[in-house]
C-alpha positions in Angstrom: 2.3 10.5 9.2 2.0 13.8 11.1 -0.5 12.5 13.4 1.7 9.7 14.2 4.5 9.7 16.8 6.3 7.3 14.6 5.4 9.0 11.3 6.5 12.3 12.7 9.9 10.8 13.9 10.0 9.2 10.4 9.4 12.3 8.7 12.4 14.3 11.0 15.1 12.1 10.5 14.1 11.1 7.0 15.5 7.3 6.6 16.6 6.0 3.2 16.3 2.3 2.7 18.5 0.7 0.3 21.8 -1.7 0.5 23.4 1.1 1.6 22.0 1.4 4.8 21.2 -1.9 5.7 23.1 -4.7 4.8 21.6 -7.7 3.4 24.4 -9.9 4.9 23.2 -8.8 8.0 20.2 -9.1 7.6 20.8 -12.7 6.7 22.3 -14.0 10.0 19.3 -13.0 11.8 16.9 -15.4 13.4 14.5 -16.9 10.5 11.7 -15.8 11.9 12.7 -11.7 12.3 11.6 -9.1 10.4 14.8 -8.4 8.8 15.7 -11.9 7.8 12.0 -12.2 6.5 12.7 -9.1 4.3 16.3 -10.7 3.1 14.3 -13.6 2.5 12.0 -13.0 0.3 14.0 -10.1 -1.6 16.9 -13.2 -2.2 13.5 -15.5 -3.3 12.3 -12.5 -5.6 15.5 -11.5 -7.2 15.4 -8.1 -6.3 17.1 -5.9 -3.6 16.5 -3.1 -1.9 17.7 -0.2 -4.6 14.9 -1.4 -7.3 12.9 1.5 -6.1 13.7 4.4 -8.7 13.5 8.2 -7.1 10.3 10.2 -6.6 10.2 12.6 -9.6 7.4 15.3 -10.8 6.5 16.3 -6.8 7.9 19.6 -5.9 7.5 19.9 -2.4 10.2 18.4 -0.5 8.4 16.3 2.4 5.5 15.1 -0.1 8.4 13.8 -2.3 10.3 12.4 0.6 7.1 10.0 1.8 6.2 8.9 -1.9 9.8 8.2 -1.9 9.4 6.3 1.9 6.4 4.7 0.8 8.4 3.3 -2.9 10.8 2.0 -0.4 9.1 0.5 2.2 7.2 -1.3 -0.3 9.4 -4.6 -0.3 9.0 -5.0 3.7 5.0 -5.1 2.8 5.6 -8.1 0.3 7.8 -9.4 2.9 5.2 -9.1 5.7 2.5 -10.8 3.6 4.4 -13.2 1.4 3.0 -11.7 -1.7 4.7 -12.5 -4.5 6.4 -10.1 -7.5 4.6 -12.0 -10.1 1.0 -9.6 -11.4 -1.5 -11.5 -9.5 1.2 -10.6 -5.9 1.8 -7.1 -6.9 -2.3 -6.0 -7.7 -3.0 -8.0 -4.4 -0.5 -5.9 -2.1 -1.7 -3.1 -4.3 -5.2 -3.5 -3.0 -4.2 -3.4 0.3 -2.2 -0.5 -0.1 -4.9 0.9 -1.1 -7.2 0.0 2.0 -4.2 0.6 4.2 -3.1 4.3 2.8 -5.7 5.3 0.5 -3.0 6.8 -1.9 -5.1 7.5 -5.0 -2.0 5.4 -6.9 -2.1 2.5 -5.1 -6.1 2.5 -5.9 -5.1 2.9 -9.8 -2.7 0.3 -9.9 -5.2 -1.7 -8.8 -6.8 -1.8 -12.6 -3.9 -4.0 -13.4 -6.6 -6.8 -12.2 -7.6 -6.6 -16.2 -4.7 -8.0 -17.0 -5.0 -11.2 -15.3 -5.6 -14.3 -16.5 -9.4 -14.8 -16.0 -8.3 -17.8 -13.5 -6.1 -15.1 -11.4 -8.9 -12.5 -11.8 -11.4 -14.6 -10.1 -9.2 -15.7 -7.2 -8.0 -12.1 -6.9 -12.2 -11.3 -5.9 -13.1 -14.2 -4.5 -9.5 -14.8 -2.2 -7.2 -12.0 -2.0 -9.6 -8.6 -2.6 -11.4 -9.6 0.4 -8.2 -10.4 2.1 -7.0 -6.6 1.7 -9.6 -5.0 2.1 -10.1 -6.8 5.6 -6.9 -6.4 6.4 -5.9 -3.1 5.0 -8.5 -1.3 7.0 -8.1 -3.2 10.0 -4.7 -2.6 10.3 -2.1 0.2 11.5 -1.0 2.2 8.9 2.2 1.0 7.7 3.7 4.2 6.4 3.7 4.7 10.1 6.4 2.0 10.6 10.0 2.3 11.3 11.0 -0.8 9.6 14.7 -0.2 10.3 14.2 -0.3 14.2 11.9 -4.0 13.7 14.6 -5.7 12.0 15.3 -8.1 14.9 11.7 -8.6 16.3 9.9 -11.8 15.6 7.7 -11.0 12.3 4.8 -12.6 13.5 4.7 -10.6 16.8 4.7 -7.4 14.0 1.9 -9.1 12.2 -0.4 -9.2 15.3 0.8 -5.9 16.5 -0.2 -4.2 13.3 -3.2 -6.3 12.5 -2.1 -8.1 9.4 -2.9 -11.7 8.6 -1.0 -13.0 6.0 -2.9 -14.8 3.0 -3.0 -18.0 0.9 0.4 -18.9 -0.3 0.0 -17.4 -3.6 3.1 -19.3 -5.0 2.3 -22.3 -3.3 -1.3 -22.2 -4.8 -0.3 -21.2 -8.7 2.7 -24.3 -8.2 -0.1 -26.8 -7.3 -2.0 -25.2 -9.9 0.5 -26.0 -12.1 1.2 -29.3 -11.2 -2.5 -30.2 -11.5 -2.6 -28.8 -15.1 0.8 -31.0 -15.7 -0.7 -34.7 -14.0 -4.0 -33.8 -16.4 -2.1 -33.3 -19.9 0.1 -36.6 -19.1 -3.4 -38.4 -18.2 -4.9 -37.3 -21.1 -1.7 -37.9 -23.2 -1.9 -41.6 -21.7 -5.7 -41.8 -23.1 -7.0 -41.8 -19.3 
């Protein structure tokens, strides 16, 4: 962030994201396709808001705590900006390109979380959205480096081409067809088809 105009501007005046400091109502009556109504959006689709994040603890040097803490918080525009979901399969996905994007040895650990997976999510995790993040976390701008709260009213795409983020498969759109595959096939098979 220091060798960043942004990041160093960031790092002096030290923004705090939560519903105090940015209101969601607002954020609401933007245009549907700005950042800050994509970020309403998809907290209001998630069920979460913006104070989920809980403090930095165990880091004793004040500006190290404050970007952890920056990063926690900033987290939420990142699923917003890809439409990953919060269900496992999202979270190790934006994970791994965290990890590509920041290299922040705890973004690269939560990635082990892939174990977890059922073996149908663990394979489209390698074979669909690991190669996803890595592409597009390298590729891309650091997002640390972003002053989210001055991009609330710019169109989201034009922020996805600035930085160099494509966004990926649908992830809830693929597990609901998923879904409704798995449902058609136990009523076939229930019908003796």
């Amino acid at each position: 962030m220091l060798a960043h105009p942004t990041g160093r501007r960031i790092l002096r005046q030290r923004p705090r994201i939560s519903s105090k400091t940015m209101s969601l109502p607002a954020l609401r009556a933007l245009p549907p396709k700005s950042v800050g109504r994509a970020y309403a959006s998809w907290l209001d689709r998630e069920g979460v808001s913006p104070d989920t994040r809980s403090p930095v603890r165990y880091i004793d040097d004040e500006e190290c705590a404050y970007v952890m803490q920056r990063y926690r918080e900033c987290h939420d525009f990142y699923h917003a900006l890809t439409g990953l979901p919060t269900v496992r399969e999202g979270e190790v996905a934006l994970k791994a390109f965290e990890f590509a994007n920041t290299l922040l040895p705890m973004t690269g650990l939560s990635m082990l979380a892939v174990a977890t997976l059922k073996p149908a999510e663990r394979r489209r995790f390698f074979s669909v959205y690991m190669p996803w993040a890595v592409k597009n976390g390298v590729r891309s701008q650091d997002i640390i480096n972003v002053f989210w709260e001055e991009q609330l009213e710019r169109d989201v795409d034009d922020l996805r081409r600035e930085l160099g983020i494509e966004q990926p498969p649908d992830l809830r759109e693929i597990r609901k067809r998923e879904k409704e595959e798995k449902k058609r096939l136990k009523e076939m098979r229930e019908k003796g088809m």
